[in-house]
C-alpha positions in Angstrom: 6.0 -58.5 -13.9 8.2 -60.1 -11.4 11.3 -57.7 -12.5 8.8 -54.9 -11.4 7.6 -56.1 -8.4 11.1 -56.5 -7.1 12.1 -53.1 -7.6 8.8 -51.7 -6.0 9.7 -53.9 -2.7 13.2 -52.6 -3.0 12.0 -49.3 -3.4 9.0 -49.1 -0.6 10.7 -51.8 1.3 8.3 -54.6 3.1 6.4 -53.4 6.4 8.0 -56.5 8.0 11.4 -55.6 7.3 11.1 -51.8 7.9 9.6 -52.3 11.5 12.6 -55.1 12.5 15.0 -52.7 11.3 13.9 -49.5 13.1 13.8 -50.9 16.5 18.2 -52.1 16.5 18.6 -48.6 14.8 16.7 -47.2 18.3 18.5 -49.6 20.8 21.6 -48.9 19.6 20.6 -45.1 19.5 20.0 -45.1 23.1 22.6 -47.6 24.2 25.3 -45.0 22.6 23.8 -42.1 24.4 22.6 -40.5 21.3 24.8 -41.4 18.7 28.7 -40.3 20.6 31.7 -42.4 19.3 32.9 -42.5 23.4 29.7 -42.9 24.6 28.9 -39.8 26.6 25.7 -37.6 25.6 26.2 -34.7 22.9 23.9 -31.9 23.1 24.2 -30.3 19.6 24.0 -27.1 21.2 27.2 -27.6 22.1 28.5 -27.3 18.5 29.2 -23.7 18.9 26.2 -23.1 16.4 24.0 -20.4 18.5 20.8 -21.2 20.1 18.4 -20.3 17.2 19.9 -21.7 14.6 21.3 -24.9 16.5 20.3 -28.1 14.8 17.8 -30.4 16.0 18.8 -33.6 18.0 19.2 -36.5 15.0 16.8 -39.8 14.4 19.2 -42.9 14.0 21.0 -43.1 10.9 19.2 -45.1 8.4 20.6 -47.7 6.3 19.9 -46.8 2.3 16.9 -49.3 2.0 15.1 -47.1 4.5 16.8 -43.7 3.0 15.9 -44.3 -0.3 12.1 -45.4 0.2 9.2 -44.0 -0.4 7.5 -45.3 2.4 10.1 -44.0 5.2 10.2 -40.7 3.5 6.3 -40.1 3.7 6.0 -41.4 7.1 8.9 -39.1 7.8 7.1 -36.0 6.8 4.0 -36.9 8.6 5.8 -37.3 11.8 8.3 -34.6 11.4 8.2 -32.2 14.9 10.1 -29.5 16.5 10.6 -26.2 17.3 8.9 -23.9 15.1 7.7 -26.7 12.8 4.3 -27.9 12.3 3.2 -31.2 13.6 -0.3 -32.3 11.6 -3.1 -34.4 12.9 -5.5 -36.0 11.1 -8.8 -36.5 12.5 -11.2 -37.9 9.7 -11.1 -35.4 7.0 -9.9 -32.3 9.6 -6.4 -31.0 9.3 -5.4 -29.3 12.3 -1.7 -27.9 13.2 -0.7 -28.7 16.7 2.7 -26.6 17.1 1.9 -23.6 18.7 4.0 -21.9 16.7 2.2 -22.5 13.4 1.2 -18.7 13.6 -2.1 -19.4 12.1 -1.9 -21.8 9.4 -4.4 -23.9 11.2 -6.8 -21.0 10.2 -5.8 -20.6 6.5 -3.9 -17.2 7.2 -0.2 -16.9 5.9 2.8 -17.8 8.3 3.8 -15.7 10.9 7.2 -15.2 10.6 9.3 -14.0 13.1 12.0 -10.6 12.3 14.7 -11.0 9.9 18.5 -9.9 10.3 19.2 -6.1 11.3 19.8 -3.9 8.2 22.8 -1.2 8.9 22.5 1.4 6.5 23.9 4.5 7.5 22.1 6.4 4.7 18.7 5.0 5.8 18.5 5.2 9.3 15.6 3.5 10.4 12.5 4.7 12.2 11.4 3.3 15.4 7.5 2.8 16.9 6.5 4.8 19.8 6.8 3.1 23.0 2.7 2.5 24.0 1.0 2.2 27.5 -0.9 -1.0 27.3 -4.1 -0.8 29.8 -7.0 -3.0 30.1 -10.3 -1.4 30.0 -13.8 -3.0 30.1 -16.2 -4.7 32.6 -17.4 -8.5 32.8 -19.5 -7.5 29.7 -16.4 -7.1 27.4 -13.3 -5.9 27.4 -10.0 -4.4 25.2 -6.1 -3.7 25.3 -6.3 0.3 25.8 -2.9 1.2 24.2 -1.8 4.6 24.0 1.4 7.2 23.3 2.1 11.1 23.4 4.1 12.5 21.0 5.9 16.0 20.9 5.0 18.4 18.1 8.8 18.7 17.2 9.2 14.7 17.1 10.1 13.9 13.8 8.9 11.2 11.7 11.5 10.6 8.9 12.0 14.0 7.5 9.2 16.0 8.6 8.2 17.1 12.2 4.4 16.1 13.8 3.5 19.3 14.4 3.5 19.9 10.5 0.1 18.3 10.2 -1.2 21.6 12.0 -0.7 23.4 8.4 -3.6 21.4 6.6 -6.1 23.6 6.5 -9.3 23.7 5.2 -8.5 25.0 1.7 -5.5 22.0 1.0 -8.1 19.5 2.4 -10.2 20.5 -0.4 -7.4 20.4 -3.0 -6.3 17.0 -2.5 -10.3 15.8 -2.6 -11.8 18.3 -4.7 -14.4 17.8 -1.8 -16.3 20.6 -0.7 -17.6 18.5 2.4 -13.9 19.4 3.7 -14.4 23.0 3.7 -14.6 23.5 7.6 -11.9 21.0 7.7 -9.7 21.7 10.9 -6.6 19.2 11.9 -7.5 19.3 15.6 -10.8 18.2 15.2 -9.8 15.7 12.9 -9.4 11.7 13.4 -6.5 10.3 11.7 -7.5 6.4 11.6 -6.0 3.0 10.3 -7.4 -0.7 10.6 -5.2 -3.7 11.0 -8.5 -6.4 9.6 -8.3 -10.5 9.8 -8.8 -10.1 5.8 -8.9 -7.5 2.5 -12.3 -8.1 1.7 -15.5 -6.6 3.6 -18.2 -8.9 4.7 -19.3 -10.2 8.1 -16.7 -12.4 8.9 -14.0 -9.5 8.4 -12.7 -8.7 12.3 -11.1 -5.4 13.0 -8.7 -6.8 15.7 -6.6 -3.3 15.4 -8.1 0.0 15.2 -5.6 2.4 15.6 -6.1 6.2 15.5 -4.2 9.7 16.4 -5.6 13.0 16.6 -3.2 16.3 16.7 -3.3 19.3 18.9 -0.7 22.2 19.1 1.5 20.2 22.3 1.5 17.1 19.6 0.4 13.9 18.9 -1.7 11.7 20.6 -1.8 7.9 19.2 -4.1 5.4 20.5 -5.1 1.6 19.5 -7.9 -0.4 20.7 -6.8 -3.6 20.3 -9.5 -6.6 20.3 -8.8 -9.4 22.9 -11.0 -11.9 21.7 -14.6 -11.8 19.0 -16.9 -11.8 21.4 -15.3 -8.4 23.3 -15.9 -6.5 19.7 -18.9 -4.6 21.2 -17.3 -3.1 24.2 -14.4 -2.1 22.2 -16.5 -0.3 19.7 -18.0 1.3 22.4 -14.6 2.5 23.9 -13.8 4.0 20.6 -17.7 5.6 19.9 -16.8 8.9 21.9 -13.8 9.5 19.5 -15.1 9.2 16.5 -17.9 11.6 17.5 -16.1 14.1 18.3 -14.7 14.0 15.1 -15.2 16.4 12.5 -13.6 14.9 9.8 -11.5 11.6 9.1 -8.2 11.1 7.4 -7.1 7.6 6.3 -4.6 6.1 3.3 -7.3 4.0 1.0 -9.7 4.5 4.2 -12.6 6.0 1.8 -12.6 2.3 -0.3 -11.7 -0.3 2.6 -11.3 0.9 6.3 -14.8 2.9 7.2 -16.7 0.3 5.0 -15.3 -2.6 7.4 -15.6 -0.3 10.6 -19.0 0.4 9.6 -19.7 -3.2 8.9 -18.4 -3.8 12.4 -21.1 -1.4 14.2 -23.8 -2.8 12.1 -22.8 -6.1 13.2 -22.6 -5.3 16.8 -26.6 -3.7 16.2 -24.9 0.1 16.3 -25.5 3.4 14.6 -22.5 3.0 11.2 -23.3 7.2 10.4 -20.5 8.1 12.9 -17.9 6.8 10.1 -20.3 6.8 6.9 -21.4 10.3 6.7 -18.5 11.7 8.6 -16.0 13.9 5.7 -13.5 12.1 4.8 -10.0 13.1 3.5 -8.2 9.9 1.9 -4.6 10.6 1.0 -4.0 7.9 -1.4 -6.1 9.8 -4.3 -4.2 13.0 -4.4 -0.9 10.7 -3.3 -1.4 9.0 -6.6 -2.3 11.7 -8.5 1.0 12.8 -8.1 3.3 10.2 -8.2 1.9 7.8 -10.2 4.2 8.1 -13.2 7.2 8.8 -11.1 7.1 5.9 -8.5 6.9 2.5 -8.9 4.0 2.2 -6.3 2.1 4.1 -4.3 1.6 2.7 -1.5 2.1 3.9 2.1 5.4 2.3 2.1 6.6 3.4 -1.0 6.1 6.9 -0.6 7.5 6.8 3.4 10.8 6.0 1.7 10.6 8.3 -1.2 9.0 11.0 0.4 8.8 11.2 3.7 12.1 9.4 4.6 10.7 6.9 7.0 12.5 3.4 6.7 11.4 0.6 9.1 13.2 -1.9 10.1 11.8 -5.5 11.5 8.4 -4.4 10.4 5.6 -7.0 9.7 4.0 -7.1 6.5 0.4 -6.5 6.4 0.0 -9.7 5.0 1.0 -11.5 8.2 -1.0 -9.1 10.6 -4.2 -11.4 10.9 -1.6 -14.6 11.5 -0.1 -12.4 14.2 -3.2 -12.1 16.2 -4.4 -15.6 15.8 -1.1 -17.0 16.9 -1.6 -14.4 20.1 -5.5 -15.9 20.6 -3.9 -19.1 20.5 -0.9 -19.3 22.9 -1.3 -15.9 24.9 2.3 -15.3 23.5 2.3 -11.2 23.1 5.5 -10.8 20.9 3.1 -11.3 17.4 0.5 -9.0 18.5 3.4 -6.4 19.7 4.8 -6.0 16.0 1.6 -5.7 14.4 0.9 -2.4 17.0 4.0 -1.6 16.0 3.2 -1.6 12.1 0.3 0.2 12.6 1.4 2.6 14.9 3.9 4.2 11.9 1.5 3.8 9.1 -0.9 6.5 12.0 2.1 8.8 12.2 3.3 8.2 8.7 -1.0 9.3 7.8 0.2 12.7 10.3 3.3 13.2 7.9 1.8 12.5 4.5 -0.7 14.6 5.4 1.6 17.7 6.1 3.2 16.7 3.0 0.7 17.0 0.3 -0.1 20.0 1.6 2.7 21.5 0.7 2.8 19.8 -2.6 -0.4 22.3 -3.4 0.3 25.0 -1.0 4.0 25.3 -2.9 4.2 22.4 -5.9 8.0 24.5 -7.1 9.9 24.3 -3.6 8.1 20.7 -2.3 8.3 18.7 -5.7 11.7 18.2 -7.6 10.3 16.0 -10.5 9.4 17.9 -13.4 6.6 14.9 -13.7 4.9 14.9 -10.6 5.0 19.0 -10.8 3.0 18.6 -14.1 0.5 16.5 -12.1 0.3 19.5 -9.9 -0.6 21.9 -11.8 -3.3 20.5 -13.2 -4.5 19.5 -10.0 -5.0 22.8 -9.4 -6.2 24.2 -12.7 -9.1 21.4 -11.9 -10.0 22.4 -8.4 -10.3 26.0 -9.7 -6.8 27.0 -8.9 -6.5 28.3 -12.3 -3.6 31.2 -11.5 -1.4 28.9 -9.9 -1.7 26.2 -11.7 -1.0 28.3 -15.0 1.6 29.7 -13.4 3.5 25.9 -12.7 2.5 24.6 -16.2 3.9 28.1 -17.5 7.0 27.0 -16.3 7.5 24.2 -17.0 6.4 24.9 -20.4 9.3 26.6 -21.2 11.4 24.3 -21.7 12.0 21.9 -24.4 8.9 21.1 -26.4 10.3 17.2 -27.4 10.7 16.6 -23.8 7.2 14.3 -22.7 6.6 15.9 -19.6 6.8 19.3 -21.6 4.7 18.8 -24.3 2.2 17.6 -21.8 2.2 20.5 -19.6 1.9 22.7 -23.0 -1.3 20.5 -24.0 -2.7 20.6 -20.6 -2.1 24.8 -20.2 -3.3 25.5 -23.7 -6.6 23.5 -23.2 -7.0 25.4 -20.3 -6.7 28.4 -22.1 -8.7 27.4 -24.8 -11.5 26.8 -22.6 -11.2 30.5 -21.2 -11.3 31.8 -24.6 -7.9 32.9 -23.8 -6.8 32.3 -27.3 -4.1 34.4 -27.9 -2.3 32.2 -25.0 -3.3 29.0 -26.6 -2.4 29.7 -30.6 1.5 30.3 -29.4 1.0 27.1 -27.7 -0.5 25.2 -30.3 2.4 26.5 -32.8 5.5 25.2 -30.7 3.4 21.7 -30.3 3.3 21.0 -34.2 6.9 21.8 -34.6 7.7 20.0 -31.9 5.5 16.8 -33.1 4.6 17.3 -36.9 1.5 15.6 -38.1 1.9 12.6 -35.7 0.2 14.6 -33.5 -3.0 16.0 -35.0 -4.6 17.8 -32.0 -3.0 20.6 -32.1 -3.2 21.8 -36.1 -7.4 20.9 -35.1 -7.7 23.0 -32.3 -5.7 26.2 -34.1 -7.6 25.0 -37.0 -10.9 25.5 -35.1 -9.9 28.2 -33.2 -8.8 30.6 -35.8 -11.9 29.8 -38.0 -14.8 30.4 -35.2 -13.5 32.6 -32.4 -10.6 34.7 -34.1 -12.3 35.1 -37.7 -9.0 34.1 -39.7 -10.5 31.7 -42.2 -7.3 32.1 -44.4 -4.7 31.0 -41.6 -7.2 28.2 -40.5 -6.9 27.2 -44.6 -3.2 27.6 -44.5 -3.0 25.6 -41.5 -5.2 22.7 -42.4 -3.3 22.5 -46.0 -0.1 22.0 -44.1 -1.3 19.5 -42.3 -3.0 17.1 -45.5 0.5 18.5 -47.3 2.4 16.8 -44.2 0.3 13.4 -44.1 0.6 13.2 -47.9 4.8 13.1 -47.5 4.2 10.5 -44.7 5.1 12.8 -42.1 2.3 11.3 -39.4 -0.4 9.0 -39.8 -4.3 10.0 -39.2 -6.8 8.0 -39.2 -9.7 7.5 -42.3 -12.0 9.2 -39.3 -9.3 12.4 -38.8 -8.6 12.6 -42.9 -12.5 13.0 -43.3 -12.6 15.7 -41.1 -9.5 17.3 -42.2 -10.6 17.3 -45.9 -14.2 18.6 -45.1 -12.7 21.1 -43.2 -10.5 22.5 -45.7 -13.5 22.2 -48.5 -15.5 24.4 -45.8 -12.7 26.7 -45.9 -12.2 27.0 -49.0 -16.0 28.3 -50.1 -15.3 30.9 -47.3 -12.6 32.2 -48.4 -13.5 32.2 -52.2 -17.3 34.1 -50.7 
């Protein structure tokens, strides 16, 4: 027991003796003017390190005792200060941060951080924010950062030009929804809108602190953010941004229809307002036809994901959205605008990146061959518009890319797809040649289509003696071990060819 005792003290070191040796270690500190062999002071932002990464002026050297204990080293962490670092406080059970540069992590929000190195990449240049015009607007009863830009029609973002947005038109709205709400849709009378939010989940305590939105006319693009000063100015902001959203005729968002006017309506209810100017507003969200089209040929969809793939918009220094509600907390908290700033800045190019994506997808239906290069997404096209009634255009992009080869994936689908749509116009003389290249592409691991040629040619064409033929290939194949079908799919199969049978025999 004594052995162990002795190496704790070692270890944590007595109070007694810890205390008597800090206080030389400072004298001597300060007698040497901070630690210089010919006693002169040594700013170590001398060192030739620059400014913001320059180390920190040094405690007194320890001795090993004090280095190696447990003791020093918690105490050490407690007290550890600085720029950029957070000091903590204890006050009971209360943890607070006291650096005002913790960029909210006294309020349970993620770190701000502040932008990393600049990327040179000559092959992705990268796209810069609008300059905005910051105003204030309000009375003593509330009031808001009024931020606004004008953009030219020809201003490109990434690849495509602003004006582009003017060529959604009522009938691509109502492709890329499939709702008929949109018919009347009309670009300049709609609101393109985006929310930066103190959190991802609704509720009451979910601030908008951002709402950013753009509308488009023939001279361009006009962007403009309400930005939230402080919680209690909410109402007057909402009432800044009422007129805007009445005049709208429709609204255009990326995930909008599941988050964004569900918080924004939260927000009016809250503030004792009418929420029907967002609710029963239509509403064109771009992330369902965005991922209807890309889903098997991107990694993500998100809006980030597709500005680089699609609409070759790369940023550089942005903020993640993750760090937007630290952002604004760390600007509540030291009245330092550089935070707030970059969030604008994010949500200013995911507005014109909405304008863009917009112009984009229309073309995607308007022209799925010239706007879509992957045989995948092109596939996803067409039956986008064989479902929204598009049927001669969409046969017309499965048609071709049927063509090809029937053991290429994408290929057979676009076959299965086409011939079920064909199938379901009685168009059966189109489907059976379809149906035939699919089994000798896939044999019997495949079933569907020897049942559907099966079913076909015994009720709608009247050839009871090919449908035989057909379904005796098929047992013939599964007997060899050619595929596999189930004990549900052999039933059927053998009452089907027993059925057959007695037909052809009467």
């Amino acid at each position: 027991m004594s052995r162990l005792r002795e190496r704790l003290r070692r270890q944590l070191g007595e109070p007694s003796e810890l205390g008597q040796q800090r206080e030389p270690a400072r004298e001597a500190g300060a007698q040497s003017g901070g630690g210089g062999t010919d006693g002169e002071s040594r700013d170590p932002r001398d060192s030739g390190v620059p400014g913001s990464l320059a180390a920190e002026p040094s405690e007194p050297r320890a001795t090993p005792q004090q280095r190696d204990g447990v003791g020093d080293r918690l105490r050490a962490m407690w007290s550890r200060g600085g720029s950029g670092r957070q000091s903590i406080v204890r006050s009971g059970r209360r943890r607070q941060a006291s650096s005002a540069a913790d960029g909210g992590a006294s309020l349970g929000t993620p770190r701000f951080r502040p932008p990393g190195p600049r990327r040179v990449d000559p092959a992705r240049p990268p796209t810069h924010p609008p300059v905005l015009e910051r105003e204030l607007r309000g009375d003593a009863g509330g009031a808001w950062f009024h931020c606004t830009a004008r953009l030219c029609a020809d201003q490109r973002h990434g690849t495509y030009a602003l004006g582009r947005a003017l060529e959604v038109d009522a009938a691509a709205a109502v492709l890329l929804s499939g709702d008929p709400a949109l018919v009347g849709f009309d670009p300049r009378r709609a609101v393109f809108f985006d929310l930066e939010t103190t959190g991802l989940m609704g509720g009451g305590g979910n601030l908008a602190f951002i709402v950013g939105v753009a509308t488009v006319s023939d001279d361009g693009v006009d962007l403009t953010q309400y930005v939230l000063r402080e919680p209690g100015d909410e109402a007057a902001l909402l009432e800044g941004l009422l007129p805007t959203l009445e005049a709208a005729t429709a609204l255009v968002s990326f995930n909008g229809k599941s988050f964004d006017r569900h918080v924004l309506a939260d927000r009016f209810v809250m503030n004792r307002m009418d929420p029907s100017v967002v609710l029963d507003t239509p509403h064109l969200d771009l992330i369902h036809p965005a991922r209807r089209l890309y889903r098997s040929t991107l990694s993500s969809c998100g809006l980030g994901r597709l500005e680089e793939a699609r609409l070759g918009v790369f940023r550089e220094h942005d903020l993640p959205g993750s760090e937007a509600p630290a952002a604004w907390f760390a600007w509540l908290r030291t009245g330092d605008a550089s935070a707030i700033r970059r969030v604008q800045d994010h949500n200013a190019l995911d507005l014109l990146s909405l304008v863009t994506l917009s112009a984009h997808l229309a073309r995607c239906v308007r022209a799925p061959g010239a706007a879509l290069a992957d045989p995948a997404a092109l596939a996803q096209a067409g039956r986008l518009l064989l479902e929204r009634g598009e049927g001669e255009r969409g046969e017309e992009v499965l048609g071709m890319l049927a063509r090809g080869d029937a053991g290429d994936p994408v290929v057979y689908g676009a076959m299965h797809h086409l011939a079920e749509h064909y199938r379901r116009e009685g168009r059966y003389a189109d489907a059976l040649p379809l149906w035939e290249r699919m089994r000798t592409a896939a044999g019997a691991n495949d079933l569907y289509p020897w049942r559907a040629a099966a079913i076909a040619l015994e009720h709608r064409v009247g050839r009871q003696g090919d449908a035989l033929s057909l379904v005796e290939s098929a047992l013939d194949a599964l007997a060899r071990g050619e595929g596999f079908a189930g004990r549900d799919e052999l039933a059927a199969l053998l009452a089907r060819r027993e059925r057959l049978r007695r037909k052809v025999s009467a």
